[in-house]
C-alpha positions, 0 to 999 in steps of 0.5 A: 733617093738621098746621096747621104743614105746611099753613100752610107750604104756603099762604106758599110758593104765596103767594111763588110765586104773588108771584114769578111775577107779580113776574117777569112786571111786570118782564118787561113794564115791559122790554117797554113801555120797549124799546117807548117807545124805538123809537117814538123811534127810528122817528120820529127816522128818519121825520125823517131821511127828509124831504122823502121821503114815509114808506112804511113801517118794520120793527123788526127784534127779536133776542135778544143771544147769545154768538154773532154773528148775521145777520138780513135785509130785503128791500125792492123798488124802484119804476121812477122812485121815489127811497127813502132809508132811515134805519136806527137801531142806537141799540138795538144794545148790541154792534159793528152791521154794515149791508150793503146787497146786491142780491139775497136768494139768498146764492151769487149776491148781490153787496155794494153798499155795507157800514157798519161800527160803525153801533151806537147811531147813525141811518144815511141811504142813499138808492136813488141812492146805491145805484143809482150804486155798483152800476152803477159795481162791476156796469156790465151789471147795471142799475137795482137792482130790490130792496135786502137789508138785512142787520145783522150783529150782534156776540155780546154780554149775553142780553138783548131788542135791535132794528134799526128801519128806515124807509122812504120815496120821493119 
């Protein structure tokens, strides 16, 4: 065998063997960052929710497309509880639309309430505010039951974004 043709070999599955785990630290140290800023986020909306009792929270990840995209939370309400949500876009790089809807199933759902242009913002909405506008557009419909978040998130660079949403009730 020739000693060039195997020394070559051994530097090019070394740089492949660099590149790779160059690649994947890099990829990581996004991940720990994009991570870093959402814990931020969240606890910026655990403050928001205040004097309200924190019940949960939901990272809504996606990955930035050409394309418009929709993505969706469903949250049921408790009989005499009052829940705020605060909702953070401040990951959100292109146009965030929030709707709120009564309903998961899209032929019969109706809008309650829609924010526009909620990217890189903190939004607050409590169930009340909710509540007062879907008896006043559905006056027979009642006591909403659940709310569907729904963001709508403008086409943008291919790139790792996230909604967080935090809940809570007094």
């Amino acid at each position: 065998m020739n000693f060039k043709f195997i020394q070559n070999s051994l530097r090019a599955g070394i740089f492949v063997l660099f590149s790779i785990t160059l690649t994947a630290n890099t990829y990581a140290d996004y991940n720990n960052a994009l991570d870093a800023r959402l814990n931020t986020f969240k606890q910026e909306c655990k403050d928001m929710i205040r004097p309200a009792r924190y019940e949960g929270s939901r990272i809504t990840y996606y990955a930035q497309s050409k394309e418009n995209q929709k993505k969706s939370v469903e949250v049921f309400l408790l009989v005499d509880s009052e829940y705020s949500f605060a909702i953070s876009g401040k990951e959100c790089s292109t146009a965030l639309t929030i709707r709120f809807y009564d309903s998961e199933n899209a032929d019969k759902r109706m809008l309650i309430k829609e924010i526009k242009s909620a990217q890189l913002l903190n939004t607050l909405v409590s169930s009340n505010d909710l509540n007062a506008l879907y008896v006043r557009k559905f006056p027979k419909a009642g006591r909403l039951k659940n709310v569907v978040v729904e963001y709508e998130i403008a086409g943008g660079a291919d790139k790792t974004e996230a909604i967080v949403l935090v809940i809570g009730y007094k």
